[in-house]
N, C-alpha and C positions, 0 to 999 in steps of 0.2 A: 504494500500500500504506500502510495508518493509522499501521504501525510503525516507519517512520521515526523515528528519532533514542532510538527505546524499544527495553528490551531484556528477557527474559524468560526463565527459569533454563530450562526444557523449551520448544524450539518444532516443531511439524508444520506440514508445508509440505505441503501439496497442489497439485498443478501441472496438479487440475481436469481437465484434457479425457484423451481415449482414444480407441483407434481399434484394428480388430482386424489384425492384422498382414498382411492380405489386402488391406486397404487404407491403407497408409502407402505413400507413393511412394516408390520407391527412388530417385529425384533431384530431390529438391521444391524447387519454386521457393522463391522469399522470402513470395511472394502465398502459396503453400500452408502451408507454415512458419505464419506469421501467421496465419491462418485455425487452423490446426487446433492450435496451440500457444500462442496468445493472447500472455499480458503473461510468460511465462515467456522469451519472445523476448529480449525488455530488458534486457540485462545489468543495467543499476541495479537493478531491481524482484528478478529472481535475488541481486542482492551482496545488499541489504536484507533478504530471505527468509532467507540464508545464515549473514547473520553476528546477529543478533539473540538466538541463542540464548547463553547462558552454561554452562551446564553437557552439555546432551542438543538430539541436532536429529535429527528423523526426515522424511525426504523420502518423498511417496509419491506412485508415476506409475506411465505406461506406459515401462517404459524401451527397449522397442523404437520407440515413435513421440518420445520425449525424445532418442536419438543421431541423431534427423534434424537436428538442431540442431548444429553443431558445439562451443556453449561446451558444453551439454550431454553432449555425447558426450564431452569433456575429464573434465568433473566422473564424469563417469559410472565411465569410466578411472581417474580416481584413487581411489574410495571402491571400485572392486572390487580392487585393488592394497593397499586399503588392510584386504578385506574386512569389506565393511560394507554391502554390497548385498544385498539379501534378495530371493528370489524364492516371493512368498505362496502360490502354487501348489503350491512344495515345503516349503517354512519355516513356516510357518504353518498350523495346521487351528483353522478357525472352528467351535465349539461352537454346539450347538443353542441358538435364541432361547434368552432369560431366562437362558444361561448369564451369569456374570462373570468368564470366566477364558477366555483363549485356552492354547493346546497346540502346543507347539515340538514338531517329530517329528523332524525330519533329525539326522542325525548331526554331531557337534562342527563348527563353522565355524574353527578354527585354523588 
């Protein structure tokens, strides 16, 4: 990751790969793990993602194929504890192309 040792007031993490919940193994090897979850695996390459941000950090995944991970599944645990996990399906409605505004529908997250 180029961000090492740099740090950035807003950061988005993308953790890249997906899989539909039909096909995530319900006890994946390390070989599967790696394969289907890449450099997100790496504890370093996660700290580095993680802490870079200074003011705002938005993480955006599969978070059904990201608890096959167990630091993941940690992380995962604390930010819905801490509510701050969002599920785009219900949270989020994407406006038609050439909109510039997205539309929160669900009700309060408190």
């Amino acid at each position: 990751m180029k961000s090492q040792g740099s740090e950035w007031r807003y950061v988005i993490l993308s953790t890249v790969r997906s899989r539909p919940v039909s096909e995530i193994d319900n006890e994946p090897t390390k070989a599967w793990l790696t394969r289907h979850l890449g450099f997100v695996m790496d504890p370093n390459q996660v700290n580095v993602g993680l802490t870079r941000a200074q003011e705002g950090l938005c993480i955006i995944g599969n978070k059904n194929l990201l608890r096959c991970s167990a630091l993941w599944k940690r992380l995962l645990r604390h930010y819905q504890e801490k509510n701050c996990v969002m599920d785009c399906a219900k949270d989020i409605q994407v406006q038609k192309p050439g909109a510039k505004t997205f539309k929160r529908f669900s009700k309060s997250r408190s």
